[in-house]
C-alpha positions in Angstrom: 229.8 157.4 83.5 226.1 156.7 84.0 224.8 159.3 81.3 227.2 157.4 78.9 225.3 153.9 79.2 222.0 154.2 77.8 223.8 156.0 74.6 226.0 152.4 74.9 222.9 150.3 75.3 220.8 152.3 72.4 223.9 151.3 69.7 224.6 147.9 71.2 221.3 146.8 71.1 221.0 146.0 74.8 218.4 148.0 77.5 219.2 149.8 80.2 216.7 148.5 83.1 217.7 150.2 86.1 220.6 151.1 88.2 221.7 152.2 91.6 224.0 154.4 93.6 225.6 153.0 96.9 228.4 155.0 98.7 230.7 155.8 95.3 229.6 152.1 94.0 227.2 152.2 90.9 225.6 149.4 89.7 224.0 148.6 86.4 221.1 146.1 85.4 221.5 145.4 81.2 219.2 142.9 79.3 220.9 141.6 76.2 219.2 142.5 73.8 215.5 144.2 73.9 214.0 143.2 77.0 210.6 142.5 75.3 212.4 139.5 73.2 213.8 137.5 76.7 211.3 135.5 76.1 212.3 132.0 76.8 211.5 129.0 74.7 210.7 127.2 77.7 207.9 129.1 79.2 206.7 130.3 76.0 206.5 126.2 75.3 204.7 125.7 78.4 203.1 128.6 80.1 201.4 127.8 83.2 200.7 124.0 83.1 200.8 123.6 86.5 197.8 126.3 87.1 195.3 128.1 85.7 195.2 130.0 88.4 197.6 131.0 91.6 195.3 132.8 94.3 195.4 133.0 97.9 192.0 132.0 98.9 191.7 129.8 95.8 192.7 125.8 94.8 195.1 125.9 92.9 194.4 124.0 89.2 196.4 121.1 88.5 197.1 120.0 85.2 200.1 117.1 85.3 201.7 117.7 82.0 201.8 114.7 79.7 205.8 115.2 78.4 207.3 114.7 82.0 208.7 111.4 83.1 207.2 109.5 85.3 208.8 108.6 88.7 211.2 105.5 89.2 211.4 103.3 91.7 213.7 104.3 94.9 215.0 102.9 98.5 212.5 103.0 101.3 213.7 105.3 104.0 213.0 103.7 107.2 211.8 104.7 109.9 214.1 106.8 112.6 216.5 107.3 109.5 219.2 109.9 110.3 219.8 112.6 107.3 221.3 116.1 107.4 218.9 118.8 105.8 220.9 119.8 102.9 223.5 122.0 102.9 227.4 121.2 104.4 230.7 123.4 105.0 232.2 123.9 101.7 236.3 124.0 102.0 238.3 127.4 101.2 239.3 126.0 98.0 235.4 125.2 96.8 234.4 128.4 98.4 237.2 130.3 95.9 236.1 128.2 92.6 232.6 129.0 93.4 233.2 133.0 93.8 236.0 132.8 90.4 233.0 130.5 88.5 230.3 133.4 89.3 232.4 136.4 88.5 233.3 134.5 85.2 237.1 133.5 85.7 236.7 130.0 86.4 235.3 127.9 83.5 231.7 125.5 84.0 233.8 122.6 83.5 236.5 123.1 85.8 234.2 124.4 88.5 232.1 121.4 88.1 235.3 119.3 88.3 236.3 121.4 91.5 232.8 120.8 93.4 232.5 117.0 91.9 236.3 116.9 94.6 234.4 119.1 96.8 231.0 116.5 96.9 233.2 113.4 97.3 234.3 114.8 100.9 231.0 116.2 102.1 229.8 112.6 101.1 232.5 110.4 102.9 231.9 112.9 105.8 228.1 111.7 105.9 228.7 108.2 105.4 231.4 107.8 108.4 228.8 109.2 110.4 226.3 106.9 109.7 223.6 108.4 107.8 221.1 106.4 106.3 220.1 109.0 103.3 222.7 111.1 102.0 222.8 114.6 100.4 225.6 116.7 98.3 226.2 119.0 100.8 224.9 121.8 97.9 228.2 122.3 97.1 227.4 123.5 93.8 225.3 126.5 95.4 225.9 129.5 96.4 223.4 128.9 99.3 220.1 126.9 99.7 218.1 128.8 97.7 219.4 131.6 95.4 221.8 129.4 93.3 218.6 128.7 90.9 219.5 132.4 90.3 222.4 131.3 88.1 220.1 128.4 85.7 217.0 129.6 85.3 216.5 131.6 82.1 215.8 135.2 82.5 216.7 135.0 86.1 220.3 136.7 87.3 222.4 136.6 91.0 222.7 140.0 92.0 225.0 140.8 94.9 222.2 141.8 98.1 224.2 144.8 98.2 222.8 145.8 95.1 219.0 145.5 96.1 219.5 147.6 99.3 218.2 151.2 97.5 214.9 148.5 97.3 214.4 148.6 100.6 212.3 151.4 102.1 215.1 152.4 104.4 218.0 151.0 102.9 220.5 152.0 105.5 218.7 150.8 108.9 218.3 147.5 106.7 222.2 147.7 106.1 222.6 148.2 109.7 220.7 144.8 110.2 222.5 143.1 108.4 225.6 143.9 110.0 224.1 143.1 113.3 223.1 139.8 112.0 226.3 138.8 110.6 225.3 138.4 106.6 228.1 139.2 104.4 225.6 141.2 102.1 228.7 141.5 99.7 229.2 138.1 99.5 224.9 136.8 99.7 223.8 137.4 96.2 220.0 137.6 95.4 217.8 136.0 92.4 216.7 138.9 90.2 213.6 137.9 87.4 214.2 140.1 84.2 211.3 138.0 81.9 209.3 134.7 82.0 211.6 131.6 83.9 212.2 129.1 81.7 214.1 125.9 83.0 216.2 125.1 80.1 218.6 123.2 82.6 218.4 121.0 85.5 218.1 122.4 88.8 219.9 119.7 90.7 219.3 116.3 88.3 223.2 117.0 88.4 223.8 116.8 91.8 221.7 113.7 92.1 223.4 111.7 88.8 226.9 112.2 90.8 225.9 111.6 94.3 224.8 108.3 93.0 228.4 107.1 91.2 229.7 107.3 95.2 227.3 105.4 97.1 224.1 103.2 97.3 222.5 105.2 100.5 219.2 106.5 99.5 219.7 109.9 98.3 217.9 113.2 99.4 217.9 116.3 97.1 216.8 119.3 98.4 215.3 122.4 96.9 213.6 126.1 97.2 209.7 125.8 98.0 207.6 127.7 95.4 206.6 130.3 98.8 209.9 131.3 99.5 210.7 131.7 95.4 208.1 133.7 94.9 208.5 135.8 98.4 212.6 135.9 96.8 212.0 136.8 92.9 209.2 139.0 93.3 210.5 142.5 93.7 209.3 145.3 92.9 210.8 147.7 90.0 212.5 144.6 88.5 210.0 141.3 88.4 206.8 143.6 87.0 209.0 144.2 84.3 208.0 140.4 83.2 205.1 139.8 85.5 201.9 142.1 86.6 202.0 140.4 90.2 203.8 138.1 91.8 200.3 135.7 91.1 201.8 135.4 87.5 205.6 134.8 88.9 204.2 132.4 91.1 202.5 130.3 88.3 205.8 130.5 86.2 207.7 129.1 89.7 205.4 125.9 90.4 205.9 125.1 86.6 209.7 125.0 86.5 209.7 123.2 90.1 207.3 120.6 88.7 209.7 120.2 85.8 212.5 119.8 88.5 210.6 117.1 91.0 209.6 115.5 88.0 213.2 114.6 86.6 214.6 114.3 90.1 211.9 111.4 91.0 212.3 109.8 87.4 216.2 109.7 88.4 215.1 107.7 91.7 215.6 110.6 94.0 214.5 109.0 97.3 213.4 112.3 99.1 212.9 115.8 97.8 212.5 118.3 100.2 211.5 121.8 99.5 213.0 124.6 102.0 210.0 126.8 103.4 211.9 128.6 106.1 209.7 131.9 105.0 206.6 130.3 106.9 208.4 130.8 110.0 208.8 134.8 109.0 205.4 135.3 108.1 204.0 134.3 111.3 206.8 135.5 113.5 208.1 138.8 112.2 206.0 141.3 113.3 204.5 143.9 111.0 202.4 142.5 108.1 204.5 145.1 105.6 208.1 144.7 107.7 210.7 143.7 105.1 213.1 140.7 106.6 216.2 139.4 105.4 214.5 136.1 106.2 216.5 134.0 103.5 216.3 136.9 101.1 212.5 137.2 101.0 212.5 141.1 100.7 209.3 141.7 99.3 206.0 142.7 101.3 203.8 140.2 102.2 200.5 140.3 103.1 197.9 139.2 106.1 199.0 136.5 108.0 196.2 134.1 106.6 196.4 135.3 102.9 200.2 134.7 103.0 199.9 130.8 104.9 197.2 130.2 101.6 199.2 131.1 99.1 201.8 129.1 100.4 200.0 126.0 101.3 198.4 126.6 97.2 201.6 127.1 95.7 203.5 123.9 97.7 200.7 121.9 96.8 200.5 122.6 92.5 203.8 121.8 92.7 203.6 118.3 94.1 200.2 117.3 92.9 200.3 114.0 91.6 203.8 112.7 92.8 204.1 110.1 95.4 203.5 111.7 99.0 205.9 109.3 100.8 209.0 111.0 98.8 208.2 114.0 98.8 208.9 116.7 101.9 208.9 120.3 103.3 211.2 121.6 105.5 210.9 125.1 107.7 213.1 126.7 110.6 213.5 129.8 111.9 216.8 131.5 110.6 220.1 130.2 110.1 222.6 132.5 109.3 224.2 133.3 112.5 224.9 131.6 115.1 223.3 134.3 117.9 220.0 132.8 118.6 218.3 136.4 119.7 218.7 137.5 115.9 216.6 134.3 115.2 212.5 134.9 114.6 211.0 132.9 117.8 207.9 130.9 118.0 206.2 127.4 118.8 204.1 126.2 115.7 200.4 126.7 116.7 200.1 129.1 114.3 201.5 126.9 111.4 199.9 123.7 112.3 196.5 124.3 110.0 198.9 125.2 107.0 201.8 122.4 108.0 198.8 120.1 108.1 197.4 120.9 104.6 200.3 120.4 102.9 200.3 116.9 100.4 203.5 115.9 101.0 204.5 112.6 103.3 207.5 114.5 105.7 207.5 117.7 107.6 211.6 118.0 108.3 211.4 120.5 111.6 213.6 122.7 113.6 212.7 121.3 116.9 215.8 121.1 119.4 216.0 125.3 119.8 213.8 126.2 122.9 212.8 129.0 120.4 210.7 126.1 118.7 207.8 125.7 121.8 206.9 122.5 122.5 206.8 119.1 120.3 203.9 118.0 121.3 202.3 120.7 119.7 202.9 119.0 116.6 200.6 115.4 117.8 197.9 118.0 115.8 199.5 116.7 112.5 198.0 114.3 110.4 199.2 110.9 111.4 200.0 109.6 108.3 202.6 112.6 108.1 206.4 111.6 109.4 208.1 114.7 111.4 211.5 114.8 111.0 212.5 115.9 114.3 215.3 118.6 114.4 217.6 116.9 117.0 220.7 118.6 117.6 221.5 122.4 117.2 223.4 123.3 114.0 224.6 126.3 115.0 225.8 125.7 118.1 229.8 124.2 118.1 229.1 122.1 121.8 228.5 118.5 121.0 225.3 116.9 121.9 225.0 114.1 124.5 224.1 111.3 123.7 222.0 111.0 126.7 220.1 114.0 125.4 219.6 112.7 122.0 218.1 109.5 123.3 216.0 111.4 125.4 214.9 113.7 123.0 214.6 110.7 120.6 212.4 108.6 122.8 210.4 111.2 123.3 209.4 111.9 119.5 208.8 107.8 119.3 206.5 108.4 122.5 205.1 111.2 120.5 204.1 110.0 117.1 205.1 106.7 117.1 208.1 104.8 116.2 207.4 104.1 112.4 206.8 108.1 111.5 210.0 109.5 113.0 213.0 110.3 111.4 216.1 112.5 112.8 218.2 115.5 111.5 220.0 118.7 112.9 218.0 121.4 113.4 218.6 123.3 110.0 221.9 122.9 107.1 225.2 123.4 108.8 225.8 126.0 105.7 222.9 127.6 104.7 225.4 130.7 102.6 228.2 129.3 101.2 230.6 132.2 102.3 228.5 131.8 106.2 228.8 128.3 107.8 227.2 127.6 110.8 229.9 124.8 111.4 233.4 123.4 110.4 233.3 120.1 108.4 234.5 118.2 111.6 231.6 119.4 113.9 229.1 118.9 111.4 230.0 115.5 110.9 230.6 114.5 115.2 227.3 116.0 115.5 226.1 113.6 112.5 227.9 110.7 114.0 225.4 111.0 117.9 222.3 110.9 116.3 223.5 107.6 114.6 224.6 106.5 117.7 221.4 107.2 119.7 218.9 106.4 116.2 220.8 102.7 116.3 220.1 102.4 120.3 216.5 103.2 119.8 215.9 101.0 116.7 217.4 98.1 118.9 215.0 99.2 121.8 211.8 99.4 119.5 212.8 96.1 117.0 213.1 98.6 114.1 215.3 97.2 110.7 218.9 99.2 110.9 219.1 100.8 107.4 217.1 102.3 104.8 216.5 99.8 101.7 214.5 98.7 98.8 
């Protein structure tokens, strides 16, 4: 019974922070322990080298902390490289360790054991279709984003279920979510419960095995500091450890520097950071509409305020690293297949912000009509490569070859042939339990931009493969 818990928590030693009634369901969030000791050693070590100060109309202060590596050397990506975004259809039997791992059946070891199995196909499936920079697939994560959830210290996955009764009107948001096809029993939710602390890797891991099965230039992928900050920050849990989500924010560019830092002394060749939340704040409507945009419940404010506290955050996070290996990628939506759920909406609006960001690759959903117009995007920076979203991810038809090279071509025509580079639209399996695409269409659809990226880089005298 609920009355019976805090009496539980007060002799345990634990606190009771809040909990919630759906339908007959009650859930429960416990600290261990008093809540005003989770304070990690980490971020007590290290609190807010990144920035003295995260505002919205306001540089951001960059300190580059003297006790991170510096970066290695890596393989050049050439120019019209083919990569997939990130994320790949994990199998039934991945999908089954991952949900016994979380709910505390399935030991670390063995579940790392089952996704190392898991990594080696996603892997193979890349490199028969040609890619010239390979990813995991994420088959570690729970989705893109959330799975830093499970590793950061004093951060928690929560079922989404569980963060409805957050929501203004938590039914009519229910109802959207049904209509958008997210399992929001299944789609679990970072929750902050005191200051993040990275006493593990976010994805060094990943990187360290992806490298024992092949010599491809390798691409990790991770959460922008924006769409963190948009995620963690919610109200009636996160001010329990932070005032505003200004002091969360400053917490998030730290442990993501820590991250990039390790990741580029491994010889990462790429990071990319997912942004997809840019696309919501400019396309969603109502400045105070909550969207399930990739999780990021929480309010946001005026359009401009919002695209400068992203453009601030993405940049304290990467000051200092090398531009040319470092990336951002944005899209609008991909967790269902039905394009008139998706926000819509060329990238005027973005450009200014897309444009300030210090980073050497903007990684683009550009094949959707929902996009606008790619030559919109001759307003970037010409020192900036696009990485032009080429083929649909959601969609199960097959591209054309034809209309790859066409599309292809065009981008060359565009920016020119040395700042092009070619991937699907978005990750074929942005939620774990929600693919977009079976392993087998993911990877035909892999294997015609190859097809049409090797035809164009015989047509413009451009070297075949990515190298050192």
């Amino acid at each position: 019974m609920e009355e019976d818990l805090p009496a539980w928590c007060r002799l345990t030693g634990n606190k009771l922070l809040s909990w919630t009634k759906q339908d007959r369901q009650r859930s429960f969030l416990v600290a261990k322990g008093k809540f005003s000791e989770r304070v990690s050693s980490t971020a007590a070590a290290s609190v807010s080298d990144a920035s003295a100060a995260i505002l919205a109309n306001a540089p951001v202060k960059v300190v580059i902390p003297t006790h991170l590596p510096a970066p290695s050397a890596a393989p050049m990506i050439a120019p019209l490289s083919v990569m997939g975004i990130g994320s790949w259809p994990r199998p039934r039997w991945m999908l089954q360790a991952m949900h016994d791992h979380l709910e505390g059946r399935l030991k670390s070891a063995a579940f790392q054991a089952t996704a190392d199995d898991a990594v080696r196909l996603s892997v193979a499936a890349q490199l028969r279709a040609g890619v010239d920079v390979v990813t995991d697939g994420e088959q570690r994560r729970d989705s893109y984003a959330s799975f830093v959830g499970g590793i950061l210290d004093n951060c928690q996955l929560i079922p989404l279920t569980d963060l409805l009764p957050l929501v203004d009107d938590s039914e009519e948001f229910a109802r959207e979510l049904r209509a958008l096809d997210v399992p929001a029993a299944e789609v679990r939710h970072p929750a902050v419960f005191g200051p993040l602390g990275r006493s593990k890797p976010l994805a060094v891991h990943e990187m360290d095995f992806v490298r024992t099965l092949t010599d491809k230039p390798v691409k990790v992928a991770l959460p922008g500091p924006y769409l963190l900050t948009r995620t963690m920050w919610l109200e009636y849990i996160s001010d329990r450890a932070y005032q505003d989500r200004e002091a969360l924010a400053t917490d998030v560019v730290r442990v993501l520097r820590e991250e990039l830092a390790s990741l580029l002394a491994a010889g990462v060749a790429l990071v990319q950071f997912d942004e997809p939340v840019l696309s919501e704040v400019v396309f969603s409507g109502s400045v105070s509409k909550r969207s399930f945009m990739c999780g990021a419940l929480s309010e946001k404010n005026e359009i401009p305020a919002e695209l400068g506290f992203a453009r601030e955050l993405i940049n304290a996070v990467v000051a200092g690293y090398p531009r040319e290996r470092l990336a951002v990628h944005m899209c609008r939506d991909n967790w269902t297949p039905d394009e008139g759920a998706a926000l819509s909406g060329d990238y005027t609006p973005l450009i200014d912000t897309l444009s300030g960001l210090h980073v050497g690759s903007l990684l683009l959903e550009l094949c959707t009509p929902r996009t606008g117009e790619m030559e919109i995007l001759r307003a970037i920076p010409d020192d900036v490569r696009i990485g032009v979203g080429i083929c649909n991810q959601k969609h199960a038809h097959i591209e054309s070859l034809d209309d790859i090279l066409t599309k292809g071509e065009r981008a060359i025509q565009l920016f020119g042939k040395a700042q092009v580079l070619f991937t699907p639209d978005c990750g074929f399996s942005t939620f774990a339990d929600n693919p977009l695409a079976s392993e087998k269409i993911a990877e035909h659809k892999l294997s015609v931009i190859t097809a049409a990226s090797h035809i164009l880089r015989q047509r413009h005298r451009i070297p075949g493969e990515s190298g050192l």
